[in-house]
C-alpha positions as CSV (number, residue, x, y, z in Angstrom):
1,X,-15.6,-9.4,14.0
2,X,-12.7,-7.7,12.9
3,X,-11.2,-9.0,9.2
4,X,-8.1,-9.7,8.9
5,X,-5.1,-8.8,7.2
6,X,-4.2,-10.0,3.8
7,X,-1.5,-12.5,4.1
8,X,-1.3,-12.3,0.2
9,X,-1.1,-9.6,-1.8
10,X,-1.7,-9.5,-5.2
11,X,-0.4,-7.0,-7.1
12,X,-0.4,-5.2,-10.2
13,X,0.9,-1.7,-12.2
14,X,-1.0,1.1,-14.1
15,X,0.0,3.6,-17.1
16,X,-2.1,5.8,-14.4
17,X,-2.1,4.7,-11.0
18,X,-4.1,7.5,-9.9
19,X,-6.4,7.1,-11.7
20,X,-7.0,3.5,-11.3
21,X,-7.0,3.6,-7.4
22,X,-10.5,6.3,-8.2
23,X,-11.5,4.1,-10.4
24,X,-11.0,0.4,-8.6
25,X,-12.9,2.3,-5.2
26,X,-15.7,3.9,-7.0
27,X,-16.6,1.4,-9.6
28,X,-15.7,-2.0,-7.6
29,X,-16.1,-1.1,-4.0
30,X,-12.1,-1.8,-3.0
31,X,-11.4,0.5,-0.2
32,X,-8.0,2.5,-0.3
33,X,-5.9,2.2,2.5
34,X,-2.9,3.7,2.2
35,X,-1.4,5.9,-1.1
36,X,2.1,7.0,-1.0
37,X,2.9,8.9,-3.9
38,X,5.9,11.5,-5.1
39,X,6.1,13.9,-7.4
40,X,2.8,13.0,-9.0
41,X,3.9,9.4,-9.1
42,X,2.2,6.5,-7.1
43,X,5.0,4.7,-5.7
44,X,2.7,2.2,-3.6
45,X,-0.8,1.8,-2.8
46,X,-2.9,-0.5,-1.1
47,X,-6.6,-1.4,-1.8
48,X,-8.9,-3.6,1.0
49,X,-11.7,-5.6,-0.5
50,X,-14.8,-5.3,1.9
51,X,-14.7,-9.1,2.6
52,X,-11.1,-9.5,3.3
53,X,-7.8,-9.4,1.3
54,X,-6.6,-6.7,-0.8
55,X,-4.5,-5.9,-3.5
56,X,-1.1,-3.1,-4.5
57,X,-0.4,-1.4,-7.1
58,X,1.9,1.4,-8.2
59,X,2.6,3.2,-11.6
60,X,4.7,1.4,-13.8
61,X,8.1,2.7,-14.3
62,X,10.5,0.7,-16.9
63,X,13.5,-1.1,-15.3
64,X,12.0,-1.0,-11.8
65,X,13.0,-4.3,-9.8
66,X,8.9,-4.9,-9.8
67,X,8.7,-4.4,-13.9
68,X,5.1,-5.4,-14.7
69,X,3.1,-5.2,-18.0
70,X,0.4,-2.6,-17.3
71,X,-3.2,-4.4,-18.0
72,X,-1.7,-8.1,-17.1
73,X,-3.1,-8.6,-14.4
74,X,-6.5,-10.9,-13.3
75,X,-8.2,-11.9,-10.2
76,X,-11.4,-13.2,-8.7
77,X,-13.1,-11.3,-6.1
78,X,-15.8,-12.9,-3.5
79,X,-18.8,-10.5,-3.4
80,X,-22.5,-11.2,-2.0
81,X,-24.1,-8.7,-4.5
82,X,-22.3,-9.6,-8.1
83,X,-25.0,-8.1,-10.2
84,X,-24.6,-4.9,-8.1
85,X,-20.7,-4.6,-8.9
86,X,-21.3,-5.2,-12.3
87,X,-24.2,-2.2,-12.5
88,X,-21.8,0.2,-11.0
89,X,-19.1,-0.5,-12.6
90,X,-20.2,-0.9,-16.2
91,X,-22.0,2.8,-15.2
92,X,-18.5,4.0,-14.3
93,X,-16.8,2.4,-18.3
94,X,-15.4,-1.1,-17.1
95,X,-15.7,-3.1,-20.2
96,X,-18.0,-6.3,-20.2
97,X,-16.3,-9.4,-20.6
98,X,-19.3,-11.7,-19.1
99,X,-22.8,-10.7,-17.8
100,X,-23.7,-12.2,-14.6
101,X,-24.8,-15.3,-14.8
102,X,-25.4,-18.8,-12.8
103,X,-22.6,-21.2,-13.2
104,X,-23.5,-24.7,-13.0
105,X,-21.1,-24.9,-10.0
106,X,-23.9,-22.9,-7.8
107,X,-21.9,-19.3,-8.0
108,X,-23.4,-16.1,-9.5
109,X,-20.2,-14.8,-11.5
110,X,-19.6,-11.9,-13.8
111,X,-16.4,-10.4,-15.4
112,X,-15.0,-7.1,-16.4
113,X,-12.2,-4.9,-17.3
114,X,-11.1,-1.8,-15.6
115,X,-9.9,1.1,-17.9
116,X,-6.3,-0.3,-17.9
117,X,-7.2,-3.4,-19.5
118,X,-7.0,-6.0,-16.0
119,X,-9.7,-8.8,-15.9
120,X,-11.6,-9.0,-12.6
121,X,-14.3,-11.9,-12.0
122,X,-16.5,-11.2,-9.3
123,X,-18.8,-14.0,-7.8
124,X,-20.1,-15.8,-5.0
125,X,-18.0,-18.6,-4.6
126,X,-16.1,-18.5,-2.1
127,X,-13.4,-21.3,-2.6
128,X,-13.1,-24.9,-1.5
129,X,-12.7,-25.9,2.1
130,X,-9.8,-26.7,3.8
């Protein structure tokens, strides 16, 4: 089965973009896609999450039409293996926020920060149905 594209993207800047994309593939498991960068600069990149759905990001620059706070930015990935996200990335500095741990809703949820500051929550819920 293939997986499909992300109909939604969320999206997010860095004070070091390049760094981030290393950081959000080797620590977190995103995939990168596609980096398009100038003069040292990411101007746009896009990460896949395993599962399906992904997210952009670029560095920040001040006044550009897309004019967001570095470290803002928060999201919940699905993952089957929580505890093993949160081993590799806490090996590779993301901050604790939560240990994983059982919620009373049935999902096995931890949460982290990545070295810009952004709050990820990865678990295995995997939303309401339709």
């Amino acid at each position: 089965m293939t997986t499909p594209l992300p109909q939604v993207w969320p999206t997010l800047r860095a004070r070091d973009a390049r760094a981030l994309v290393d950081f959000l593939v080797e620590a977190f498991g995103f995939e990168a896609t596609t980096v398009h960068a100038s003069n040292g600069v990411i101007d746009h990149a896009e990460l896949a999450w395993p599962p399906g759905g992904g997210i952009m990001l670029a560095d920040a620059r001040v006044g550009s039409v897309w004019d967001l706070e570095p470290g803002t930015f928060g999201a919940y990935a699905v993952t089957d293996e929580p505890d093993a996200v949160f081993k590799r990335a806490v090996a590779l500095g993301a901050t604790v926020i939560t240990e994983p741990t059982d919620m009373p809703y049935g999902s096995r949820e931890c949460a982290l920060r990545d070295p810009e500051g952004n709050r990820w929550s990865f678990g295995t819920y995997r939303g309401a149905p339709r």
